[in-house]
N, C-alpha and C positions, 0 to 999 in steps of 0.2 A: 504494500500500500504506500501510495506515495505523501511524502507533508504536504499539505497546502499552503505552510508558511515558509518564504524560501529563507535558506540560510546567508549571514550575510557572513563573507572571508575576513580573516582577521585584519589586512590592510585597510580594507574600506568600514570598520568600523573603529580603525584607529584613526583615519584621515577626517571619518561624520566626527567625532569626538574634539579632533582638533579642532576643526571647523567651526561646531557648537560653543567650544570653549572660548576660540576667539569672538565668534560674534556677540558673548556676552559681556566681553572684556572691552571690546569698542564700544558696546549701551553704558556700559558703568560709568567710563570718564565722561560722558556728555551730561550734559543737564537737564532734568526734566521737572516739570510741578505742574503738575494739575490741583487747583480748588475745584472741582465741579459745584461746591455748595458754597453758597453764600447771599449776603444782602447787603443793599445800598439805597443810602437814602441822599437825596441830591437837592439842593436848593437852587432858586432862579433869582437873580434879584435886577430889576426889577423881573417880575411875573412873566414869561411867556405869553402871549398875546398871537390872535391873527394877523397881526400886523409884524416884520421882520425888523428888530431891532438890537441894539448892543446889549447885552446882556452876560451878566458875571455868576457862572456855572461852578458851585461849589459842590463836592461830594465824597462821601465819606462810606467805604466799606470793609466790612468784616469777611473775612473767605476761608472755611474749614470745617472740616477737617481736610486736608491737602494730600497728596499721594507724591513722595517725594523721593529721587535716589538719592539728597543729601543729607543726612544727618538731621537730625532738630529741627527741621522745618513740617511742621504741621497744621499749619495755620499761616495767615496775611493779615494785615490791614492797608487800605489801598485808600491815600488821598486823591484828590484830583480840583484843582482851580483851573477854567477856562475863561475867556472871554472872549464873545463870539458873537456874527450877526442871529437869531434865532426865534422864531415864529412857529407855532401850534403844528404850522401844514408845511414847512420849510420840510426835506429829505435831503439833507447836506453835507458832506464832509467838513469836520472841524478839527486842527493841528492839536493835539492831546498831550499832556506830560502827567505822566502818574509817578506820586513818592511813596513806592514802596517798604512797609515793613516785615519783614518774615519773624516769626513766633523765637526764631537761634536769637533775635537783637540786631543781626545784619538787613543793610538797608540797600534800596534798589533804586534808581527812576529809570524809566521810560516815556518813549518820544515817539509819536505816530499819529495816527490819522485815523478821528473818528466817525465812522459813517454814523449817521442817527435817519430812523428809519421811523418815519409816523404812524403808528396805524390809526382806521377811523373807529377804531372800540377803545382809547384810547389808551393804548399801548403804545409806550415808546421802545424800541427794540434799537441799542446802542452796541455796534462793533467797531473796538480799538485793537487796530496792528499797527506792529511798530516793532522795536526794539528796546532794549535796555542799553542804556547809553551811560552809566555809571554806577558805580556801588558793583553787590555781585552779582555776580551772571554777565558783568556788561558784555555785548556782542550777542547774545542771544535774542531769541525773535519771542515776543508775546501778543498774545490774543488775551484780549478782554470782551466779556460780552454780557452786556444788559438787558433784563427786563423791567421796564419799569411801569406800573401801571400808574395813570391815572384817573382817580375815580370820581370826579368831576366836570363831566363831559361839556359844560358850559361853559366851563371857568375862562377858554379860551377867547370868548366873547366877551369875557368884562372888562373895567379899565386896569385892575390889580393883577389881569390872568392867571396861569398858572405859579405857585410859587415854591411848590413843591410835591415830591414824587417818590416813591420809593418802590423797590423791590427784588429779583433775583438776580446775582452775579454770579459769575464763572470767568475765571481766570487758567490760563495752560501759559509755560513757559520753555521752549524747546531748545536745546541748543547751549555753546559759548563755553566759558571755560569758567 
């Protein structure tokens, strides 16, 4: 009777082994961080409005528990100051700098380009790419990404608009040294 499972020769399970063993040794040195979890709560000052105007985008969020290859890192907190043209129905990219804090005490910024994406249930759905431009990881590429609801579907009609918003964030950071 013959096996059905074929046998593998000694070489070719010492060369899969090698193979295996370096391709884990090249993921090790890179850097990786995923928060899938988290929240962010953001202020408009003045208000958001139908109308497009300069407006000073403060925000502040918590991101964890984190899945990380480096040590102590389980956790973030991610500020963020922008000032930017910005209206209810505007769908635009805005220049972004986020000051990273990771859970070890070491500190991060990055620098990119935020799409902000309106929907009409008033969801705002915010993606930031970019890079980390100082602190650790500099050289490394990050995504950030926003949900934020707002549950004031008027508010963009009035003279104070929206002034503030909150809700789910998600941060990955791939790469760099």
């Amino acid at each position: 009777m013959r096996n059905p499972i074929p046998r593998i020769d000694a070489k070719w399970a010492l060369l899969l082994g090698a193979f295996l063993l370096l391709g884990t040794s090249a993921r090790a040195e890179s850097t990786l961080i995923t928060c899938p979890l988290g929240t962010e709560a953001t202020h408009y000052s003045p208000g958001i409005t139908n109308t497009p105007q300069q407006v000073t985008v403060t925000a502040d969020a918590v991101l964890g528990p984190c899945v990380s290859l480096t040590p102590g890192i389980v956790s973030a907190k991610v500020h963020t100051t922008v000032k930017a043209p910005l209206s209810c129905s505007l769908n635009l990219g805005v220049p972004s700098q986020l000051d990273i804090t990771w859970s070890d005490g070491t500190k991060s910024v990055a620098s990119g380009q935020t799409l902000v994406n309106v929907k009409a249930t008033g969801q705002l759905v915010l993606v930031l790419t970019g890079n980390i431009t100082g602190g650790r990881f500099k050289g490394a590429a990050i995504e950030r990404t926003l949900t934020l609801l707002q549950t004031d579907l008027l508010a963009c009609s009035t003279p104070q608009g929206v002034t503030d918003v909150a809700g789910e964030a998600m941060l990955t950071v791939v790469g760099g040294s």
